[in-house]
N, C-alpha and C positions, 0 to 999 in steps of 0.2 A: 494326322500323325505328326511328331514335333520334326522339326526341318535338323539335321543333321551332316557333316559333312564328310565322316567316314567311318568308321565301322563300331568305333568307342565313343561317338559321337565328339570327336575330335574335330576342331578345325581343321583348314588347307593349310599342312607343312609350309611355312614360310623364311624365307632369309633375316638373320636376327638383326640386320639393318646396322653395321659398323659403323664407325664414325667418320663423315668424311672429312678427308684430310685435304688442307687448302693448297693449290699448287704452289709451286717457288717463287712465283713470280705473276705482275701482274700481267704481263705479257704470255708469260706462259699458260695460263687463264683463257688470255684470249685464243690461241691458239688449241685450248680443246674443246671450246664451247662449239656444236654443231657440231655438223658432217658424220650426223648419227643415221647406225643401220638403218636399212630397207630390207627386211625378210619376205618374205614370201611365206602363206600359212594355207594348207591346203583346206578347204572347205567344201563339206559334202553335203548334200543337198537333195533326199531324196536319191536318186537312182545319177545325179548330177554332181560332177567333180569340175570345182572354181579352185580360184587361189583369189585372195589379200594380199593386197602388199600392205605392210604394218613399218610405216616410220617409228622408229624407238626411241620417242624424246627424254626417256628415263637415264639413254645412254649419256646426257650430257654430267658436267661435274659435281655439279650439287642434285642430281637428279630429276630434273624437270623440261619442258621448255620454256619455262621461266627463266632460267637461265640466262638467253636468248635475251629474254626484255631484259633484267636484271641489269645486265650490261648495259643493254642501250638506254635506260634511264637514267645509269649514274651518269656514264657519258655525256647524257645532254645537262646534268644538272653542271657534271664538272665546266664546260660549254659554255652554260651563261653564268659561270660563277669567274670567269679568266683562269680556271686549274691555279686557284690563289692558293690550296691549302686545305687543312680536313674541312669537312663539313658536318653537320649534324642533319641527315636525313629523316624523315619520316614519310611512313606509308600503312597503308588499310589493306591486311594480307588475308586470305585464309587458309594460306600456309606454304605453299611451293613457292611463292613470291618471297617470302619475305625470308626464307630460309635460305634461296639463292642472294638476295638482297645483304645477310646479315653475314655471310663467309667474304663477300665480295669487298663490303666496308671494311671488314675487320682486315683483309689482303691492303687494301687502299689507305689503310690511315683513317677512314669515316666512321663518325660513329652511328648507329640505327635504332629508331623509336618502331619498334614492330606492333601495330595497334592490329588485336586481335580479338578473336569470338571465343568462348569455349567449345566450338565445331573443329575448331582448329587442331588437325592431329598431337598428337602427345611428340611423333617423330620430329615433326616440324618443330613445334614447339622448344623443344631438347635441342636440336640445331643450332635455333636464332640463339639460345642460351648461352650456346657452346662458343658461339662467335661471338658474345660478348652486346647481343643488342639489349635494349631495353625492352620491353614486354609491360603492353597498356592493355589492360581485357578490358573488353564491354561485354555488359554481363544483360542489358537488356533486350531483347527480341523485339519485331515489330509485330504486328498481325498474322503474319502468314511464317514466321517464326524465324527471319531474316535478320542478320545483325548487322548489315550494310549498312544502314543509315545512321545507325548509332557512330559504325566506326567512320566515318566521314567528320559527324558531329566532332568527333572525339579531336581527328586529323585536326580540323578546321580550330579548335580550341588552344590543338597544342602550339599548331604555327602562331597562330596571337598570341601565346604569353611565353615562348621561346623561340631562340634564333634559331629554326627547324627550316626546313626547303621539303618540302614536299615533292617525292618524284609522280605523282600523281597519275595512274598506270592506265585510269579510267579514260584521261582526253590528253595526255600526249603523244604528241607524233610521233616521240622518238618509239612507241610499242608497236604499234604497226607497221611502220619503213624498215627493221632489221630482220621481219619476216616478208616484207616485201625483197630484201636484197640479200638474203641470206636462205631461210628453211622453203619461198617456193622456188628459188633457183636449185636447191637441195633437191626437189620433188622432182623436177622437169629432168634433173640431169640422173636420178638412179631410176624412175621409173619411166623415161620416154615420152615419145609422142603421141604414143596410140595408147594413155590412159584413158576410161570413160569415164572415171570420177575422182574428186578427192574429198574426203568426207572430214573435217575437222570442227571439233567441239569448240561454243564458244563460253566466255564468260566476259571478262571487257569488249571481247570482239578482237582484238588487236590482231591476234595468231588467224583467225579468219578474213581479217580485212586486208592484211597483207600479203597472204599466199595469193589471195584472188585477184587483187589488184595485178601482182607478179604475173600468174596465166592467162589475166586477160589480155597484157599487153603483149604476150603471144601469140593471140590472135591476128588473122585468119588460120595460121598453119597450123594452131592446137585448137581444137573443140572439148577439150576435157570440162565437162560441169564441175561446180564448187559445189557441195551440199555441205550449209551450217548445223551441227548437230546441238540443241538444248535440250534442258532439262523441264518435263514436264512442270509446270508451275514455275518457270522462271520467265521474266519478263525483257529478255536481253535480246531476243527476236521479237519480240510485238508475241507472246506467249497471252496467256490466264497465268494470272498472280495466283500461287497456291501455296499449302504447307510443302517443301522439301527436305527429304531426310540428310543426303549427302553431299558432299560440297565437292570441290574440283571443279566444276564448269556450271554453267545457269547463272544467273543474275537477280534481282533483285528492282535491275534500274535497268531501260534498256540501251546498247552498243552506241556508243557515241562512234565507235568505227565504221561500223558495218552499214551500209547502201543497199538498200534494197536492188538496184540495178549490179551489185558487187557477187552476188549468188544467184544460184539457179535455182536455190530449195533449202527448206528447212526441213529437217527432221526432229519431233520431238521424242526423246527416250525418258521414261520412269524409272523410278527408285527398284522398283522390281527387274526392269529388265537386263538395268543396269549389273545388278548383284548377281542378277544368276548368266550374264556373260561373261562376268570376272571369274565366276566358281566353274564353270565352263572350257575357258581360254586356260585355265589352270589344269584340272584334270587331264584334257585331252590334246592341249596342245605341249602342255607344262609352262607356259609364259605366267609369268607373275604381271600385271597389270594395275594399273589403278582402276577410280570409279569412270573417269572422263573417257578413259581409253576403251576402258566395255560397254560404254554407251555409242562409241564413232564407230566398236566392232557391230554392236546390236542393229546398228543404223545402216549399215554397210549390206549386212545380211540380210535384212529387209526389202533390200534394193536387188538383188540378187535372186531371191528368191519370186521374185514382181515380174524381172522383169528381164529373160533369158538370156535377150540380146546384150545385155551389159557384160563386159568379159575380162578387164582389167581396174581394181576400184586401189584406191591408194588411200589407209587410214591413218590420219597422224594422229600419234598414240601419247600423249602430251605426260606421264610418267609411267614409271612403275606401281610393283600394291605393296611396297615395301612399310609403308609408311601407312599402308591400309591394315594393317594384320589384326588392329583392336578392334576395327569396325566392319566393314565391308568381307574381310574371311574370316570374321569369329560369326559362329552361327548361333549362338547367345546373341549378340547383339540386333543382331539383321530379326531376330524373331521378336526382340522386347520392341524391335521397332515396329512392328507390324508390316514388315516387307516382305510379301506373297511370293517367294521366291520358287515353290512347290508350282503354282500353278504357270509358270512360265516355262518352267523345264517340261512340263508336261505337255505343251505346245512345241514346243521342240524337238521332244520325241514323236508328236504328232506327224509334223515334217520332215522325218527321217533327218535331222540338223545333228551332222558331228565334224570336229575337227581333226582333221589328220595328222597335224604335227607340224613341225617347221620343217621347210624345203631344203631349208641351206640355213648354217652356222651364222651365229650375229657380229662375231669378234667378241662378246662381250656375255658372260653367263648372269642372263635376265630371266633362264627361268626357276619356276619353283623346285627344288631341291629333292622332292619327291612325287612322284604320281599323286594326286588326290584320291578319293572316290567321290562322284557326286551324293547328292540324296537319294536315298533307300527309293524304293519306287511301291507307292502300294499294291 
């Protein structure tokens, strides 16, 4: 039967994604980056009621926790540059990056080389536009249908025939250490001592190698596990190199951050599982999500459903689906893609899997604007 999302075969009602507007100042910036909600999402499980706690990285200002690095890589460039003056940045985005990246320069005086994929959402896209960056496509794929290495190539070209600085996201320090001293002290102080997990998606690694690094040096008094969550077919954990559909997390090359002694676990989630926990977390909770975010909930629920004794799991939810609406909640697309979304829900009604709703208000209206309906059920 064709996959559907409600009753006129209508996509998930979404937010028409306004334009965001830059704060006053660049200090003012700093002061709203971070310190985004921690809700609580009741999950049912069978005859068994959990709760999530769902960091809301969407809530930051350009939308991401990109954001977060955004910041700390101009910083370090301004840093070894002596803060002489504008600069000409360049960087390899696939899109939350470079859209935090490109309101930031344009607040700072910088100008930005945004080197991108055609995977790169249309939102994103429109954003860097809108602040004024420059926009490099690489239009060729590698084998497994990855544009990583091209835009590297691409990077590596531009820095040799212009005065370009590359904030390079993939192996500086400065993307790891601002989630070392900022989003897992964020984690420890809204979610407690007696977390059993924190499940976050990687793709450089950065946002993973810094929270963990943070809780481990809370050890002995915290036992909370780190579980890294990727994308099937990415190679940013030590994966299988495969084709993947969506972009947000997974890699291509793997984590120059992340230590195997840095985590306690990998979780790999697929293009299917992914989409039908966004279509999911929308319907029944109403939260709008991206794809990275329904992968750390799919990974989280997993772990849950394993393994009783786990009783407080903390998922950082690295955006929104605001900027998903062309792909991940249009259900034309997700079917030209061949993502079996039908048969994943069907497992999930297998194990009684539904969401109750948010427990308590976020400050901030993240979710989607209407109830959905999931897919018809045959």
């Amino acid at each position: 039967m064709p996959v559907v999302l409600g009753p006129e075969a209508t996509p998930v009602p979404l937010p028409p994604g306004p334009a965001t507007p830059l704060p006053a100042s660049w200090e003012a910036l700093a002061r709203r980056i971070g310190h985004t909600p921690m809700v609580p999402v009741e999950v049912r499980i069978g005859a068994r009621r959990r709760v999530l706690w769902l960091k809301l990285e969407g809530c930051n200002p350009f939308g991401s926790i990109k954001d977060r690095t955004a910041y700390a890589l101009i910083r370090s460039l301004e840093r070894r540059h002596g803060d002489g003056g504008p600069l000409t940045i360049v960087e390899s985005t696939s899109g939350n990056l470079g859209a935090a990246l490109a309101g930031m320069c344009r607040l700072r005086g910088h100008s930005l080389i945004a080197v991108v994929d055609p995977k790169n959402s249309p939102v994103n896209l429109a954003a860097m536009r809108r602040f004024g960056a420059r926009i490099e496509m690489v239009h060729r794929p590698d084998e497994t249908g990855s544009y990583l290495g091209g835009r590297l190539a691409r990077v590596r070209e531009i820095c040799a025939r212009e005065n370009a600085c590359w904030t390079d996201q993939y192996a500086n320090p400065a993307n790891p250490e601002v989630h070392f001293r900022q989003t897992g002290p964020e984690i420890l102080l809204d979610a407690g001592y007696d977390t059993d997990c924190v499940f976050a998606a990687v793709s450089t690694g950065g946002t993973l190698a810094g929270i963990a690094r943070y809780l481990r040096s809370q050890r002995p008094k915290l036992i909370t596990k780190v579980i890294g969550v990727d994308a099937v077919g990415s190679i940013a954990l030590c994966g299988r190199p495969a084709t993947r559909k969506l972009t947000g997390y997974g890699a291509s090359r793997p984590s120059a951050f992340v230590q195997d002694a840095q985590v306690d676990g990998t979780a790999w989630v697929d293009d299917a599982e992914t989409v039908a926990m966004c279509w999911k977390l929308a319907a029944e909770a109403g939260l709008c999500l991206g794809g990275s975010s329904g992968a750390v909930v799919a990974a989280s629920v997993r772990r849950l459903a394993r393994d009783p004794d786990t009783s407080k799991i903390v998922c950082v939810c690295p955006d929104d689906g605001v900027k998903y609406r062309d792909t991940i909640y249009d259900a034309g697309w997700v079917r030209d893609q061949g993502i079996d979304v039908e048969a994943v829900l069907d497992r999930h009604d297998a194990a009684g899997l539904r969401f109750g709703g948010l427990v308590a208000a976020t400050g901030r209206d993240v979710r989607a604007p209407d109830a959905p309906v999931l897919p018809r059920r045959c």
